[in-house]
C-alpha positions in Angstrom: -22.3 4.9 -3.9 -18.6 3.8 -3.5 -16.3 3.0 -6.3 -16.0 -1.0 -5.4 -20.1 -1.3 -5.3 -19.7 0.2 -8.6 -17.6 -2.3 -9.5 -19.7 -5.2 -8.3 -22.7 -4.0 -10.0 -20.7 -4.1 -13.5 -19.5 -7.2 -12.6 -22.6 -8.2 -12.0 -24.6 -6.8 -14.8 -21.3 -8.8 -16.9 -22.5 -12.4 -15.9 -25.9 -12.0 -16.8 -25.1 -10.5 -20.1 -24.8 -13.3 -22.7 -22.1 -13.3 -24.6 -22.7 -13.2 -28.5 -22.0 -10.7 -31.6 -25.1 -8.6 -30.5 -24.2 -7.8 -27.1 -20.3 -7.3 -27.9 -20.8 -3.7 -28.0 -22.4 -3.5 -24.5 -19.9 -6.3 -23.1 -17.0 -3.7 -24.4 -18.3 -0.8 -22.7 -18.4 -2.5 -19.2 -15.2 -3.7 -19.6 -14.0 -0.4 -20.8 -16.0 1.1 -16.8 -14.3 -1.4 -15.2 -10.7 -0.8 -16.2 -12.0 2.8 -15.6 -13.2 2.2 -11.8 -9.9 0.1 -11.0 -7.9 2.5 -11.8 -9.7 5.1 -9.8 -9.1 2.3 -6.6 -5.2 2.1 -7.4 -4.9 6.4 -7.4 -6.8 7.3 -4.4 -8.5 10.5 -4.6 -6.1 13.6 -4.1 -7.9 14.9 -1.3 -6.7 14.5 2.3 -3.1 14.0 3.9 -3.5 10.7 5.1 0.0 8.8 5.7 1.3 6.3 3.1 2.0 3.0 4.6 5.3 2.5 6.3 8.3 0.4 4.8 7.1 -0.1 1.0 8.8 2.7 -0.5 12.4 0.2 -1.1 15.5 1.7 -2.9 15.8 -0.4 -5.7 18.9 -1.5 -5.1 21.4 -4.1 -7.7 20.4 -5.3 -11.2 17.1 -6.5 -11.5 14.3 -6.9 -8.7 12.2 -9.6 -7.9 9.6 -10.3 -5.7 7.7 -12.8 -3.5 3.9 -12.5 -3.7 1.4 -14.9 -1.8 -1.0 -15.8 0.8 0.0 -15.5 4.3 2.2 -18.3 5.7 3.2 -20.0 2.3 6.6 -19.7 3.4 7.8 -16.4 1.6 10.0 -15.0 4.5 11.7 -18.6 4.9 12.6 -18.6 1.4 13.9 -15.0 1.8 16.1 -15.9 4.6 17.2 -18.9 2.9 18.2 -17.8 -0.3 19.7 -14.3 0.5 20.8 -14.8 4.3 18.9 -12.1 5.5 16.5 -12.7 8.2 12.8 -12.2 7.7 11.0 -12.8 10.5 8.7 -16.3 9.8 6.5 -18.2 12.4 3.6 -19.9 12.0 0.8 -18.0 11.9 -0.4 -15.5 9.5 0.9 -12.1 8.5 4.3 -12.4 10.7 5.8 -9.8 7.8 3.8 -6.6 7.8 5.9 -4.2 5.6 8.5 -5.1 3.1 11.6 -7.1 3.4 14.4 -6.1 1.3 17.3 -9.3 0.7 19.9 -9.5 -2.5 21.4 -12.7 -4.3 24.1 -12.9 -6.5 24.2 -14.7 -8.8 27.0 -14.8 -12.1 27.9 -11.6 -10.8 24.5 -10.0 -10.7 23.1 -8.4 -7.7 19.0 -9.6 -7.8 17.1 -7.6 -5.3 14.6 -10.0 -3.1 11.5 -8.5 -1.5 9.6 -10.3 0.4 6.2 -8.6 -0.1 3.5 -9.0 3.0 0.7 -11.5 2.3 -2.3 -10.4 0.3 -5.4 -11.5 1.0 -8.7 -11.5 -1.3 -10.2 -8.6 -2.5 -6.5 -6.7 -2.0 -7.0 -5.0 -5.3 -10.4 -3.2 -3.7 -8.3 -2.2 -1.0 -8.3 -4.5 2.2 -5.5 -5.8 3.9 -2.3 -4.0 2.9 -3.2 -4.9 -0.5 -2.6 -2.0 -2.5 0.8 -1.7 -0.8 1.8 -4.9 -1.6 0.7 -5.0 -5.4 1.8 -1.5 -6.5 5.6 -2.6 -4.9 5.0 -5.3 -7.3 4.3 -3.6 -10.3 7.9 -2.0 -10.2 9.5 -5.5 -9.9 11.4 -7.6 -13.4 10.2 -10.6 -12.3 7.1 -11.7 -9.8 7.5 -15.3 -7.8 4.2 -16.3 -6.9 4.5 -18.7 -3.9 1.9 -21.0 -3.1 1.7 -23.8 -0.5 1.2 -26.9 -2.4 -1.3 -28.5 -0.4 -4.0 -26.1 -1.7 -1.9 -24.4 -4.8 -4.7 -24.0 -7.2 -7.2 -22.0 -5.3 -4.7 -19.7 -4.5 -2.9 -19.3 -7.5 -6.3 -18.1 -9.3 -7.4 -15.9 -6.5 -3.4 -14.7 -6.8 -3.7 -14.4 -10.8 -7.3 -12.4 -10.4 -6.1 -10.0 -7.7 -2.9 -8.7 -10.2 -4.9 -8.7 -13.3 -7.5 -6.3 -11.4 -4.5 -3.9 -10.5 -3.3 -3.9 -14.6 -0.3 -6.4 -14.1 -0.4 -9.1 -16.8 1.7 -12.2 -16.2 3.6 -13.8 -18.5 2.2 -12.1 -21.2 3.4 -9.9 -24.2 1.9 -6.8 -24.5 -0.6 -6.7 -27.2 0.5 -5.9 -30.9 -2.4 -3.4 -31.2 -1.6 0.2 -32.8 -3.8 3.3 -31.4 -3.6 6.3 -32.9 -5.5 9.4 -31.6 -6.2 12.0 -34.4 -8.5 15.0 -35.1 -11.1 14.1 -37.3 -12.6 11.4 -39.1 -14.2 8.6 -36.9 -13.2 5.1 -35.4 -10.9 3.5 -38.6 -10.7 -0.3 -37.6 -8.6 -2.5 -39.1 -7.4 -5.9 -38.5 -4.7 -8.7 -39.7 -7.2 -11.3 -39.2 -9.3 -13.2 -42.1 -12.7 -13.5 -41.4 -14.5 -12.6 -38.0 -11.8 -12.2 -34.8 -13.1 -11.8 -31.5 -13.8 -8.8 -31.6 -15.8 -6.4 -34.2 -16.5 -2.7 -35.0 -19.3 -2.4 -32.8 -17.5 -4.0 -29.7 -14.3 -1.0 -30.6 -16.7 1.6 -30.8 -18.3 1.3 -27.8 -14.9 1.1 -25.9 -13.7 3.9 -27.6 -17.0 5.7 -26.7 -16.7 5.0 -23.0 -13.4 6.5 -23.3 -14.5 9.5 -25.4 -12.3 8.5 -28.2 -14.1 9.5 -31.0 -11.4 10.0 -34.2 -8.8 7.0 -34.0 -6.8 4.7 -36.0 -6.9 1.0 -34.9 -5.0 -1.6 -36.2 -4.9 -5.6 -34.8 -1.7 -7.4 -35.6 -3.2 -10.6 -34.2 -6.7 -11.9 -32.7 -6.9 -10.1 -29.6 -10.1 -9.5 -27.4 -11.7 -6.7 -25.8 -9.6 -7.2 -22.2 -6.2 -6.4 -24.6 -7.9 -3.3 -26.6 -8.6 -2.1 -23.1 -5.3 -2.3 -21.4 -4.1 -0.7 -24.8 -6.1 2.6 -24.3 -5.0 2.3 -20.8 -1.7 2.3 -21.3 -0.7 1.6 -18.0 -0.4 -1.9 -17.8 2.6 -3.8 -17.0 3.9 -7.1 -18.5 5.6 -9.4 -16.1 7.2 -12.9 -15.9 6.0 -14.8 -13.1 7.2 -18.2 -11.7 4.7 -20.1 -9.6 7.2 -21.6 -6.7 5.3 -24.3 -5.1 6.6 -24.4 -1.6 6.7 -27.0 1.2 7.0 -30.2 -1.2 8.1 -32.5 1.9 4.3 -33.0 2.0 2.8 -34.4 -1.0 4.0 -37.7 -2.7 6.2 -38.3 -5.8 3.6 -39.2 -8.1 2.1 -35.8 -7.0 5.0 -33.9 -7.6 5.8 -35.7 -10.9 1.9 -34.4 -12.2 3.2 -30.8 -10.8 7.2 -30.8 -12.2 5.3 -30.9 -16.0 2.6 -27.5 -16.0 4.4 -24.7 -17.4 6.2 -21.8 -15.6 6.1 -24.0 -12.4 9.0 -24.4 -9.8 8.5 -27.4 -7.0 10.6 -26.1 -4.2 10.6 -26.9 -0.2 12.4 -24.3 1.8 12.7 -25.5 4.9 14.9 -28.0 3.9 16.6 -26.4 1.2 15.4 -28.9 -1.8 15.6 -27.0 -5.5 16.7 -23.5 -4.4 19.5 -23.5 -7.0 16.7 -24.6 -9.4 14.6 -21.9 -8.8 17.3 -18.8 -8.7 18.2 -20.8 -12.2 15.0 -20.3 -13.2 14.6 -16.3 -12.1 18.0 -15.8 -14.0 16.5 -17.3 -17.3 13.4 -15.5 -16.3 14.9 -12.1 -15.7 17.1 -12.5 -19.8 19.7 -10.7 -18.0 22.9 -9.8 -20.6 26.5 -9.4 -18.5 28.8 -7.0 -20.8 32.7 -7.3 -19.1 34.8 -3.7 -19.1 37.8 -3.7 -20.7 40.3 -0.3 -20.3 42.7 0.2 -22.5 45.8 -2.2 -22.5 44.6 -4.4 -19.7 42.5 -7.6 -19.5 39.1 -7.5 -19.3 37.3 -6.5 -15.7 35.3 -10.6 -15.5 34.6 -9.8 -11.8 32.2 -7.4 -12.1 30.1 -7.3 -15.3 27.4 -4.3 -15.6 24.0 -5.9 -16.2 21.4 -5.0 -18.5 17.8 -6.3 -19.6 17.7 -7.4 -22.6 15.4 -5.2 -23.9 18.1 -2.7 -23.0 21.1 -4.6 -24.1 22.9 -2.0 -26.4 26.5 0.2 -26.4 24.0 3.3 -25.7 22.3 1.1 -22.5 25.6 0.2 -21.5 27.0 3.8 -21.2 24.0 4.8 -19.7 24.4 2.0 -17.1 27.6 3.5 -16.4 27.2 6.8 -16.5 24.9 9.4 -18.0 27.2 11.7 -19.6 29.3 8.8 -21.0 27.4 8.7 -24.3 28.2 12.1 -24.9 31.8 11.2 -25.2 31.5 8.4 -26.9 33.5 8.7 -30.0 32.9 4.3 -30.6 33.3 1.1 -29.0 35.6 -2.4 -29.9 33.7 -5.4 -29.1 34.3 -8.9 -28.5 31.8 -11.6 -28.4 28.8 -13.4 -29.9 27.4 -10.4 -30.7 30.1 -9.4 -33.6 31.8 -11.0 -36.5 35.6 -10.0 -36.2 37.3 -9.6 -33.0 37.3 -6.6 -31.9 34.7 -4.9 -34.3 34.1 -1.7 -34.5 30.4 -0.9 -33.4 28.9 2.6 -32.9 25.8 3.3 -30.1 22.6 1.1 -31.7 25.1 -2.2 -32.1 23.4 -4.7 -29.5 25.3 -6.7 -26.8 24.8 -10.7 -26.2 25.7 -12.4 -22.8 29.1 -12.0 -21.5 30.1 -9.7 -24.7 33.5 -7.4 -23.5 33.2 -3.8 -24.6 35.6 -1.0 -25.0 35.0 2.2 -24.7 36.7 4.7 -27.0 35.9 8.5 -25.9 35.9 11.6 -28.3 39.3 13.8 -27.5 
């Protein structure tokens, strides 16, 4: 029996299952199979020498790396070769681009690394089309533009959403403030910042935990979560990603339309044949992307304000910044001066935890 009839039949089994506080357990442990069987589809069984696909293995190239996911002929390669210049070949019928198209933007003096992804179809995450491909390229991208056509955006845009939460990336979402600790000996301990009854109980954890063959563990909730988020937890391989739905080809709905679509959240209206909103939606990736510019300054000379080095904010410190550089640097540094939003006094003295704001100008001073 293969791995996606499995899946069905769990699936299955899942919508006839009522959903109360006695069948929570049960509910947990088929969620907890199903992470399980997905992830078996994404790592394809080590057997065999088969030949990966051609063209999906990109450089990552620049600062950050985003990319264009879709149906086929939503207009993802015309929005490639409008915004970065280079030419992905677009015509009108389905699945011109068969491997992965590689552009860059800059913008503010960032380089942003475009790919234009081939179009996935339904039931990519069980392995049809070039699905797998196209979503695992995904998951190593900063930010994900999901483009739909907007004369039939909402279709796709669930059938999008269901096909990357099946492969373990989670869109605009934070990862889940859930602690799990392994240890030796003495059972599930389950413990929650919740008053009163959350979603999800003691039985519903131990039977995850179970299917996972976690018996000794410390679990702690920070907020209401479910039993989807204790699952990617124990996964652990799950990816949290931005995503900007960029409704393409605009030129053919009406105003009153468009005014309904300008107000859902995360949303970008765009038409890129003629070029309407393309600086509003590399706006948007930028704020998207919380990029932080840092400007070098040598010694005795002005500040370097044509190229800044990059970071991610989650990144943005003087030890990130040497790294960026170079990965010896932080072995020689002795401090740094800064100048910015980030200090008090200009220059301060900062040593490697201090973190860096936007456009922040950093010196380097190296041990003798």
């Amino acid at each position: 029996m293969s791995v996606i009839q499995k899946i069905k039949e769990i699936e299955d089994e899942m919508a006839r299952t009522q959903k109360n506080k006695a069948t929570s357990g049960h509910l947990g442990m088929l969620k907890a199979k199903l992470a399980k069987l997905r992830r078996e589809l994404l790592e394809p069984s080590k057997g065999g020498g088969g030949g990966g696909g051609d063209g999906f293995d990109v450089n990552k190239v620049g600062d950050a790396r985003v990319g264009f996911v879709g149906f086929p002929s939503v207009g993802k390669s015309t929005l490639l070769t409008k915004l970065t210049g280079t030419f992905s070949e677009a015509a009108s019928y389905e699945f011109t681009t068969l491997t992965c198209v590689p552009g860059i933007v800059r913008y503010r003096g960032a380089k942003i690394q475009m790919l234009d992804l081939p179009g996935i179809i339904e039931g990519a995450k069980d392995g049809k089309g070039r699905g797998r491909q196209v979503i695992s390229t995904a998951r190593t991208c900063n930010l994900i533009l999901i483009v739909l056509d907007c004369l039939k955006p909402l279709t796709h845009k669930k059938l999008i959403e269901h096909e990357l939460e099946g492969f373990g990336i989670r869109l605009n979402k934070k990862p889940p403030n859930i602690t799990f600790k392994r240890k030796d000996k003495g059972g599930i301990a389950f413990t929650s910042a919740v008053q009163g009854s959350g979603k999800l109980d003691l039985d519903a954890v131990k039977a995850v935990c179970a299917e996972y063959k976690v018996h000794n563990a410390d679990i702690h909730l920070g907020e209401d979560y479910d039993v989807d988020d204790l699952v990617d937890v124990i996964e652990g391989s799950r990816v949290y990603v931005p995503a900007i739905y960029v409704v393409n080809k605009i030129d053919q709905i009406t105003l009153e339309e468009l005014e309904v679509m300008d107000k859902l959240p995360h949303y970008c209206p765009v038409c890129a044949y003629h070029e309407w909103n393309l600086d509003g939606l590399v706006e948007m990736c930028w704020e998207y992307l919380d990029l932080v510019r840092v400007y070098t300054k040598p010694k005795g000379k002005l500040p370097d304000f044509n190229e800044p080095v990059v970071l991610h904010r989650a990144n943005a410190s003087i030890e990130g910044f040497c790294n960026k550089i170079h990965k010896t640097m932080l072995k020689q540094l002795k401090y740094a001066h800064v100048w910015g939003s980030s200090v008090k006094h200009r220059p301060q003295k900062v040593g490697k935890d201090h973190g860096l704001q936007d456009e922040d100008i950093v010196q380097i001073v190296k041990k003798i």
